[in-house]
C-alpha positions in Angstrom: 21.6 -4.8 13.0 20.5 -5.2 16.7 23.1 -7.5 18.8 20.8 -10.3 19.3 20.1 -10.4 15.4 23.6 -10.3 15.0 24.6 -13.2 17.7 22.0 -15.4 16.2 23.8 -14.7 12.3 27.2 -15.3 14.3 25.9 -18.7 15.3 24.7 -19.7 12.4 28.1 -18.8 10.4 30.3 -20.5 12.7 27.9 -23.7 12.5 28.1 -23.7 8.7 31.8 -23.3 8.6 32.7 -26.3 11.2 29.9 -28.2 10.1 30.1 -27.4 6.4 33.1 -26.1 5.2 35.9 -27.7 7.8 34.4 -31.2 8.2 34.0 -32.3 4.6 33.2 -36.1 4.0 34.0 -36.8 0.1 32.6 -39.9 -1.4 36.0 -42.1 -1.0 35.7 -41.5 2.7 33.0 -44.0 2.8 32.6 -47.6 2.5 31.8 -48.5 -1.4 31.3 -52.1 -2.0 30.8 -53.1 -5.7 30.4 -57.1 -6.4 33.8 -58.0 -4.5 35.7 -54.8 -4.1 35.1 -53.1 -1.0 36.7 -49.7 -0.6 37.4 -47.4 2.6 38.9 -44.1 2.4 40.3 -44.8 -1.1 41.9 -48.0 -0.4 40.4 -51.8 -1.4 40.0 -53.8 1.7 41.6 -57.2 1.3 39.6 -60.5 2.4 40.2 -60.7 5.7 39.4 -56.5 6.6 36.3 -57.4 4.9 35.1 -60.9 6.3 36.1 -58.9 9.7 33.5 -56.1 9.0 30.9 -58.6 8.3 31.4 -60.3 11.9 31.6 -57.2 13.3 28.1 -56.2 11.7 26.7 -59.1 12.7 27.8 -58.4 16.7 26.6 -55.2 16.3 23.1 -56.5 14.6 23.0 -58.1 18.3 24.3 -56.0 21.1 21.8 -54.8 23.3 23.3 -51.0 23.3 22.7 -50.8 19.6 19.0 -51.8 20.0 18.6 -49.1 22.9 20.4 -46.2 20.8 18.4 -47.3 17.9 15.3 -47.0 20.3 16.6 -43.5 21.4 17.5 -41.7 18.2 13.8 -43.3 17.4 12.0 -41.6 20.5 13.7 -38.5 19.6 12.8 -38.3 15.8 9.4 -39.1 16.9 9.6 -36.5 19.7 10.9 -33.8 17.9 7.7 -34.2 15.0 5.0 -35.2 17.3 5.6 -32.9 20.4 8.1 -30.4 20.1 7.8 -29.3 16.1 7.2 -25.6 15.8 8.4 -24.7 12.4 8.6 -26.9 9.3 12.0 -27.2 10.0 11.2 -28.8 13.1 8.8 -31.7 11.5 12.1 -31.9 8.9 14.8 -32.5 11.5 12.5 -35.1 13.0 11.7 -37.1 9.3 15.8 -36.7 8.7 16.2 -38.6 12.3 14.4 -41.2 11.5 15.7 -41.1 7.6 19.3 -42.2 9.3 18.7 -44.2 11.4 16.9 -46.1 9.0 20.1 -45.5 7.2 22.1 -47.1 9.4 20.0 -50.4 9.9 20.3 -51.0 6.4 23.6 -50.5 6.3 24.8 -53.0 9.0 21.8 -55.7 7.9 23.4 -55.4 4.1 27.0 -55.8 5.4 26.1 -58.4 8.0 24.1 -60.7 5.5 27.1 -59.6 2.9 28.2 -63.5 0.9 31.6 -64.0 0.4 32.5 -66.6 -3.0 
């Protein structure tokens, strides 16, 4: 294996294994909410942790810096597809950009329009 094949496999290992294999995000990390319950890493928030994250999604639905990071991660996405996509995987990484940060608008727009009986 030439030394350049063999930096690029290197890189790619200890990507997968920081990325992957160290940094693991299970499923009761994240924020569940089912009819009243809301959980966060494992635990059920009580009323006032939740009518707190529900303010603070509705400040965040209306700080300037979210709408300019929004607009970056957008010009980006769009950049990386339109302009700078060599390889599949290039037109991929650009869709999954835009996948998240469509992700995340949902996310705060469902918490911070959340009801509380």
């Amino acid at each position: 294996m030439e030394e350049k094949e063999q930096h690029t496999l290197q890189k790619h290992l200890s990507h997968f294994l920081t990325d992957d294999v160290f940094n693991v995000i299970i499923e009761e990390d994240l924020l569940s909410i089912d009819g009243k319950e809301w959980k966060h890493q494992g635990r059920i928030l009580d009323i006032t942790e939740i009518k707190n994250l529900i303010q603070q999604a509705q400040i965040l639905e209306k700080l300037k810096l979210w709408e300019i990071l929004k607009t970056e991660l957008k010009h980006h996405a769009q950049d990386r597809t339109a302009n700078k996509s060599k390889t599949e995987a290039d037109l991929i990484a650009g869709r999954l950009m835009t996948y998240i940060v469509k992700l995340l608008e949902n996310r705060v727009k469902y918490i911070s329009n959340f009801k509380i009986e």
